[in-house]
Phi, psi and omega in degrees: 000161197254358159296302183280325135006287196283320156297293215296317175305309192271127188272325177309155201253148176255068178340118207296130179235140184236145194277342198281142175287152184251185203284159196282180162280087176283144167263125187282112167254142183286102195272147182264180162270035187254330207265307183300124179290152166267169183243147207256306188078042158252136177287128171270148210259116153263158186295313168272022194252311164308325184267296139007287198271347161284337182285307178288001119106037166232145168260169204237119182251159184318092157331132164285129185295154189266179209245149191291134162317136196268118196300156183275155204288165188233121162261121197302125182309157154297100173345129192275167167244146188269134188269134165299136170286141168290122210279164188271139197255142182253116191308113168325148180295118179297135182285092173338119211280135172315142057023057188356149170237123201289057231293279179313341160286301158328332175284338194276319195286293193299327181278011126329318178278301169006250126002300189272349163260347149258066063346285178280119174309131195275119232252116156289131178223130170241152235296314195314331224253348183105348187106015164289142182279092172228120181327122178264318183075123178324169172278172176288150172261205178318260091083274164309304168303333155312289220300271162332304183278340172305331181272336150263027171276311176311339179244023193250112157203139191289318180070203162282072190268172210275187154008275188297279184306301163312016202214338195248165191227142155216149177281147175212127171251123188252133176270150186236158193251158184309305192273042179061015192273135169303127180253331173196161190230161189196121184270124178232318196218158167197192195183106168185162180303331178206164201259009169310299174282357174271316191291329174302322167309307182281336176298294197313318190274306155346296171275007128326300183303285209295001137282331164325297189301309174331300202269028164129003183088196181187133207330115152190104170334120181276327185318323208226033174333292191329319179271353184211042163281007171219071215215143193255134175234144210252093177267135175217239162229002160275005208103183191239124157217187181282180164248000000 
C-alpha cells in the first residue's frame, strides 16, 4: 500500500493534529490598584442585572451612602470669673511718739503759780451787792420795815377775787435798784388750791410793789442798800408783810 510506504520512508516524527481546537493561552494578570474598581457599594447596573431584575419583578436598591462623621463637639473654654480686687486697707496714721516730760520742770512750774496766788490777796466781794463798793450799814430796824410794808400795803387790794385767790399765800423776791426802783420779782413759795389762783396772786403783788414806787417811792434808807437790795415779802388775803 503507498500509506504505508510513506511511514516507513519519513525519519521526521510528524506532529499529531487534533481536530478539537485547541485552548488559547490564558494569561493571569495580577490586579493593581489602578486595575481594581473601588467599591463603592453601588450595584452596577447590567443587561443581566436588567434581566434579573424583569424575571424577578425586584429591584436592587442603592446602598445608602454612609454619613460623614460628625466632628466631636470643641469645649467651650470656661467663662473667666473675675476676683473683686480687694480695697486696700488703709493703714493708721502713725501716733506721734510721746514726748518725755520734763517731771521736774512741772513741778516747778506749778509750785510757782502757787506761790503767786497765795500772794495775792483775795478780793473780798460780797455776793448780794455784784462787787459793788456799796454802804452796808445797820440792819433795818423794826421801825424801818413798818414803814416799807406799810407803803406797800396801801397798794396790796384783792378787790374782787375769786376763792381760790383769797385762799392762796405767796412769797415773792424783790430785787431794788440803789435809788429804790424794783428791778425783778421771783416767785420762791407759794400755797393755794390751784395754780390758776397761785399765778393771779403773784401777778397782784407785783403791781402792788410798782405802784407803791410809782406814788411817791418807798421809805428805804440808802446808808443802808445793803439791807434791803433784796427783801422777800409775804402776800396774802391778810395782807402784805417782810420776812
Amino acid at each position: 500500500m503507498e500509506v504505508e510506504t510513506e511511514l516507513e520512508t519519513s525519519d521526521t516524527p510528524t506532529p499529531a493534529v487534533s481536530d478539537e481546537p485547541s485552548e488559547a493561552e490564558v494569561v493571569q494578570e495580577t490586579p493593581t490598584e489602578e486595575t481594581v474598581p473601588e467599591d463603592t457599594g453601588d450595584v452596577l447596573q447590567t443587561e443581566a442585572n436588567e434581566d434579573q431584575t424583569e424575571a424577578t419583578g425586584m429591584t436592587t436598591s442603592i446602598r445608602p451612602r454612609t454619613r460623614p462623621d460628625r466632628p466631636e463637639p470643641v469645649a467651650e473654654p470656661e467663662p473667666e470669673v473675675e476676683v473683686a480686687s480687694a480695697d486696700p486697707v488703709e493703714e493708721p496714721p502713725e501716733e506721734p511718739e510721746d514726748q518725755p516730760v520734763d517731771d521736774q520742770a512741772t513741778e516747778d512750774a506749778i509750785a510757782a503759780l502757787l506761790e503767786e496766788a497765795a500772794e495775792e490777796p483775795a478780793a473780798e466781794e460780797p455776793a448780794s451787792t455784784g462787787g459793788q463798793d456799796l454802804p452796808q450799814g445797820p440792819p433795818l430796824t423794826g421801825g424801818e420795815m413798818g414803814n416799807i410794808s406799810s407803803a406797800i400795803a396801801r397798794k396790796w387790794n384783792l378787790g374782787a377775787s375769786s376763792t381760790d385767790t383769797l385762799s392762796t399765800m405767796v412769797v415773792i423776791r424783790v430785787s431794788f435798784a440803789p435809788d429804790g426802783r424794783p428791778t425783778g420779782f421771783e416767785l420762791i413759795e407759794s400755797a393755794g388750791p390751784t395754780q390758776t389762783a397761785v399765778d393771779q396772786l403773784f401777778q397782784t403783788a407785783q403791781r402792788a410793789v410798782n405802784r407803791a414806787y410809782a406814788d411817791g417811792g418807798l421809805p428805804l434808807p440808802a446808808e443802808k442798800y445793803a439791807q434791803w437790795q433784796v427783801l422777800d415779802l409775804v402776800f396774802d388775803a391778810n395782807g402784805m408783810r417782810a420776812r
